[in-house]
N, C-alpha and C positions, 0 to 999 in steps of 0.2 A: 259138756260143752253146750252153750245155749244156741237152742235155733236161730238160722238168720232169718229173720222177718220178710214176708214177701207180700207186697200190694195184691190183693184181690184186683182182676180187672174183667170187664167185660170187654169182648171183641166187636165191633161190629164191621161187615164186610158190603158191600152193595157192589152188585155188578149191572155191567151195563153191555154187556157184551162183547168183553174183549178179547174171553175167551183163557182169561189165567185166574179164576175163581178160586179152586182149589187148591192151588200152587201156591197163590197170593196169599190166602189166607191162613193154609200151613206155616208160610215163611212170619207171618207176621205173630205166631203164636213162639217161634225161635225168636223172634225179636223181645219178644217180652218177655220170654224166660232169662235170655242173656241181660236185660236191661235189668232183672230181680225182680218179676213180678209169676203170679200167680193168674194163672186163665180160668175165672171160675166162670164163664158162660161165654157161645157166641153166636149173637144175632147178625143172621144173612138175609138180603132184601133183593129183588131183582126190580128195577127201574128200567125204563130206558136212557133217560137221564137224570143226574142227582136235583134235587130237591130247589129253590134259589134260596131257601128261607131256613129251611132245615136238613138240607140236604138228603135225607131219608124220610122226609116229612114227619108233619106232626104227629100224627097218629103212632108211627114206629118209635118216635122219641119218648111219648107217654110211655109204652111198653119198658125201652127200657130202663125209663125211671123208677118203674112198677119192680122191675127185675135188679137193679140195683141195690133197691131199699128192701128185698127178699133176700138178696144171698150178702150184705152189708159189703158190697165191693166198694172200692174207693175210688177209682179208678173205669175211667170208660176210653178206651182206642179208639180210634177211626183207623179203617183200613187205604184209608186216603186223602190228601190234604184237604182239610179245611176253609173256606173264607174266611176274612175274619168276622162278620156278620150272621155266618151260621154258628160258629163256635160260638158266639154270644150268646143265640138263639137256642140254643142246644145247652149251654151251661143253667140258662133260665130254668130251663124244662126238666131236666137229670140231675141237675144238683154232682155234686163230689166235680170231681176235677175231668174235665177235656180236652184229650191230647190226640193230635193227627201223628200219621204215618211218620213224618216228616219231624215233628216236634221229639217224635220218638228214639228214631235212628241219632238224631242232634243229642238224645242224653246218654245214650251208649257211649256216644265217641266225648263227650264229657266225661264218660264215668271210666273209658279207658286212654286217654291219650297222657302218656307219660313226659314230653320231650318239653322244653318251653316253645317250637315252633308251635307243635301239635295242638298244645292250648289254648294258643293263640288264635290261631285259626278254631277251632270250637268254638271258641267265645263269638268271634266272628262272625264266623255262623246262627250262635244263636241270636245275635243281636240284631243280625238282617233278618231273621225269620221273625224275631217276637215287637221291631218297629211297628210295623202293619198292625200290628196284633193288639197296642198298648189303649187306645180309644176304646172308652166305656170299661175295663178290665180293672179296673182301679179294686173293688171288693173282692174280684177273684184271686188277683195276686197277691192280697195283705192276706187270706186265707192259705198260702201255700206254707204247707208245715216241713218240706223234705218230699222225699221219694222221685218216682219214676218222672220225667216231664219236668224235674227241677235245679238238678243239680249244671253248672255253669258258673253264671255270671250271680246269680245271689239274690235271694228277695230285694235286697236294696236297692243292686241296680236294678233291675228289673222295674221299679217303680218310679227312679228317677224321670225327668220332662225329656221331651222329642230334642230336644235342639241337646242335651246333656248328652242323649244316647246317640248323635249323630257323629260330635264329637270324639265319645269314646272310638265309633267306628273307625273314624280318620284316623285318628292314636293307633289304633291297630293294627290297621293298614298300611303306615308309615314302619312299626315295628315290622311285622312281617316282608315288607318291603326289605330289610335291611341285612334280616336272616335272611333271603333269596339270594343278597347281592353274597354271602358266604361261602353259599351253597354251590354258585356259581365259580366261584374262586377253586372248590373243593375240587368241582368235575374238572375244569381246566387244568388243573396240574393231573388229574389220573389222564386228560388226553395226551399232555407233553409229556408222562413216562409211557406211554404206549398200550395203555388199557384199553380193550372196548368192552361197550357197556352192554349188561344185556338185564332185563328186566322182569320180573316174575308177575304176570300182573293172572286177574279170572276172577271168578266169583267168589265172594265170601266163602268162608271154610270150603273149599275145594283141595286144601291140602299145599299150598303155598310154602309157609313158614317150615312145615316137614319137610318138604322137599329140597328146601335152600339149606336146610341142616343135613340130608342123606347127602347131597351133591359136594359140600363145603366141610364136610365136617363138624361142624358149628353147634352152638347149643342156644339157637333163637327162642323166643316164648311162643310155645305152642297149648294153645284150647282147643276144644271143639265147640266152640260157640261162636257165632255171627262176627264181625270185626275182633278179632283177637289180635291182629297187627295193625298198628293207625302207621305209626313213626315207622321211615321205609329204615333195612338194617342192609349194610353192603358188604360182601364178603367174596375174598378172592376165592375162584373156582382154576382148578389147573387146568389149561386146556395143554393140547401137544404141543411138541418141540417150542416149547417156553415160554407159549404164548400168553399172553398176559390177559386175563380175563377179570372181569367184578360181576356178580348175581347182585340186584338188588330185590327184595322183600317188599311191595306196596300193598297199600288199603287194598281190599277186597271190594269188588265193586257187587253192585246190587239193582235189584228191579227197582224203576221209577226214584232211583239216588236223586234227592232233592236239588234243584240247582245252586244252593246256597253252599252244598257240602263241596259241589264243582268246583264251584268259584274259590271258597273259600282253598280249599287243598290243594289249588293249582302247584304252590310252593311243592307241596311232596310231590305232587303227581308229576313234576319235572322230572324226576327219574324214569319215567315212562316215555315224557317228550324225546330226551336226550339219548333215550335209548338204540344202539347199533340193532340189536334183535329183541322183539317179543317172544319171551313165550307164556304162551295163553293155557293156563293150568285149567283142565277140566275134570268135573268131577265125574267119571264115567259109571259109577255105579248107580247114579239118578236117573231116573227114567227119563226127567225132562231136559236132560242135558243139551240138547241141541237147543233148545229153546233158550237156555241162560247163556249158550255161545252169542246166538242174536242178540240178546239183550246186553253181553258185553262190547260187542263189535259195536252195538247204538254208541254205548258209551265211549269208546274210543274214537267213534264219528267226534263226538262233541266236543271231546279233546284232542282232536284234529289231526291223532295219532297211524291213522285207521290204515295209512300206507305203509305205513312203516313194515320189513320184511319181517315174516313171524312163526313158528314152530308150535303146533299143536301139542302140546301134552296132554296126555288120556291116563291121569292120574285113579289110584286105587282100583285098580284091574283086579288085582287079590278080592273083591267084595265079588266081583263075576262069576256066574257058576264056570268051572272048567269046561264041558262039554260046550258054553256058548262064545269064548275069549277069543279062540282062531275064526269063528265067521263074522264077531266084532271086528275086529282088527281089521279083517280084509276089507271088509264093506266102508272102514273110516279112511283107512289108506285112498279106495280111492273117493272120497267128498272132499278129503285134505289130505291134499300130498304130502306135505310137510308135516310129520307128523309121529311123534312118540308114546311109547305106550310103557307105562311104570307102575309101580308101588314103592309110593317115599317111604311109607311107614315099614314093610320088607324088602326095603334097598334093592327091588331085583327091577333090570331095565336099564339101574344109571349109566352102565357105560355107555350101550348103543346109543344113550341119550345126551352124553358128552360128544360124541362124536359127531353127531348130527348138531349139535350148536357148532360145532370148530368150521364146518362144512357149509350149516347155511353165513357165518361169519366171514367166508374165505372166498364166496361164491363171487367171480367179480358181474357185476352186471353190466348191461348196454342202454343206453338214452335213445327211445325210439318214440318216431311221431307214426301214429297209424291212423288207418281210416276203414272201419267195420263196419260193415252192411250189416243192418236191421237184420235183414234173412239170415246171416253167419254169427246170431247175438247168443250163443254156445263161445265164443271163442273172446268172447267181451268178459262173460261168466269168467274163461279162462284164467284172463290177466289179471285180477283181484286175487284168487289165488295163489298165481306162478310170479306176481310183479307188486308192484308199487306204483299206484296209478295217480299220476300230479294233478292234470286236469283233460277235463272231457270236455267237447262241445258237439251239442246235436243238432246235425243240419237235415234235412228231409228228407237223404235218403244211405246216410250211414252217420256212424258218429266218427269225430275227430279227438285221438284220447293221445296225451304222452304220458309215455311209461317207463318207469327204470324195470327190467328184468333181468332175469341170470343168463349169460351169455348161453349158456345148455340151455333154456329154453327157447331161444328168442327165434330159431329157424321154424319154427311151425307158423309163428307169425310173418315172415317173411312177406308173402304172398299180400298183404293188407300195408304196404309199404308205400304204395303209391298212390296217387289220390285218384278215385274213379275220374273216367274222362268228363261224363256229363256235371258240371258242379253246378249244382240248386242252390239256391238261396238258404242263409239261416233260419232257423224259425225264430218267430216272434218269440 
């Protein structure tokens, strides 16, 4: 059988202090394996901020043109988006092809999205990412032969005029408009036969698509590499006395997810909006797992999802050594109360984990206006947690928050029901 051919790339990574160096850099060398390339070198630079011109500046860019034209890569990464003025800048100087962070993740979900929404939205995407991009490019793109950074919309369009590719935009926009208004139709009849929705969303390969198959039955496509679900897959899950439940399957979210892939997948990510419960699949055997929890919570800030009420999954316990599993456990129970601990891949956990969706689905809740002191901002902590927090306002000497909670928890709040006597002014 003939080998499959894989782009030579070089990585380059610049930090500036944010403190996810390492993290970043590994995830970005999974990017590139799953997208079909080869990691044959990578250049790390410490800045305190990027370059205007070269963003790594000149001197580091000579290097790695020096290092390019030594190991014949074809291919050079950024490990963060580009301007379009430095990518110019940077293609002068390194020669072979320059693709950001951004440009990257755009050709994975190109090279995996099966459905005709899916590619739609791709295309989408690339075509709001690569408008910016098309001034001055004119020799770079009639050079593009295939590979990593190209697969989408096609040399052709790609070179097509502004006002051609804005067009296209609209056309697309208007299609995937039309899929939505379907999709919409779909969810509405699963509410008038009495389904609630409940949503699998977390980080890339966290173990998602296994777990909607231990739970369902099912025989969804499962990889171990970066985005291996684009297209969300919905599958009845039993709960008790005959309740009628759906698990839906979405994209795997990820560090610094470009805003074009947001915008663009809003369509799929509706299964997440529409959703009765999250659960937030995490990969527990990562060391930095608490840190990819924040980074999905950002994300579901963005998607405006972030209240919605949600059950911690603490997926692949099985990679834990056993003497460490029971002081895990304890210690996560209590940072997140809500919360389950499995292996999708040795089906042990699912029940208690059925049980606990029936339970947070069944929870009825109460609509409370409260008002928390600055000094009692433990019990603010709380309600993000224990509730679904609509809106806040801070006045100078407590804040004003309404919350939906579970009726089981709503008596500790109690006490913050009534609006302090002295009322200050709001702040500016």
């Amino acid at each position: 059988m003939k080998p499959i051919y894989r782009e030579k790339a070089i990585l380059v990574n610049l930090e500036t202090g944010d403190g996810e160096f390492d993290e970043s850099l590994d995830e970005l060398r999974l990017l590139t394996d799953t997208a079909g390339g080869e990691v044959a070198a990578t250049v790390e630079q410490k800045r305190e901020k990027p370059d205007p011109a070269y963003f790594i500046g000149r001197g580091k860019a000579e290097d790695i043109r020096a290092a390019r034209e030594e190991l014949e890569a074809e291919l050079v990464i950024f490990n963060n988006e580009l301007s379009p003025t430095q990518m110019r800048n940077l293609e002068q100087i390194i020669g072979g092809k320059i693709i950001d962070r951004s440009a990257l993740i755009l050709d994975i979900f190109a090279k995996r999205a099966l459905s005709r929404e899916g590619k739609l939205q791709v295309e989408l995407a690339q075509l709001n990412y690569l408008l910016p991009r098309l001034t001055g490019r004119g020799t770079y793109l009639s050079r593009l032969g295939g590979g990593i950074g190209t697969r989408g919309p096609g040399e052709t369009q790609l070179e097509i005029d502004r006002r051609r590719i804005k067009k296209k935009i609209s056309q697309l926009k208007h299609e995937i408009r039309q899929l939505r208004k379907r999709r919409v139709l779909h969810r509405s009849s699963r509410r008038e036969k009495g389904f609630a929705m409940v949503s699998l969303v977390g980080y890339t390969n966290a173990g998602k698509s296994t777990l909607l198959n231990a739970l369902t039955g099912s025989q969804v496509f499962v990889e171990d590499k970066l985005f291996a679900t684009l297209d969300p897959a919905v599958r009845d899950l039993e709960g008790s006395d005959g309740q009628k439940i759906l698990l839906a399957d979405t994209v795997g979210l990820i560090r610094h997810l470009p805003p074009q892939l947001v915008e663009a997948f809003s369509a799929t990510l509706e299964e997440i909006r529409e959703a009765d419960l999250l659960l937030l699949v995490v990969d527990a055997s990562r060391p930095d797992f608490e840190e990819l929890i924040v980074s999905v919570m950002d994300t579901l800030e963005r998607l405006q999802v972030s209240g919605k009420p949600q059950l911690f999954v603490f997926n692949k316990m099985d990679q834990l050594p056993p003497g460490e599993r029971k002081g895990f456990q304890e210690r996560l129970k209590r940072d997140y109360p809500h919360s389950a601990f499995v292996s999708a891949v040795r089906e042990t956990g699912l029940e208690e984990l059925r049980q606990k969706i029936v339970e947070r689905l069944m929870e009825k809740s109460l609509h409370l206006k409260l008002y928390i002191p600055y000094d009692r901002w433990n019990f603010f902590h709380s309600l993000f947690r224990e509730g679904n927090v609509l809106d806040v306002k801070y006045e100078n000497d407590y804040a004003s928050v309404e919350v939906e909670i579970p009726e089981k928890n709503a008596g500790e709040f109690s006490i913050f029901q009534e609006k302090p006597a002295q009322q200050s002014k709001s702040r500016e």
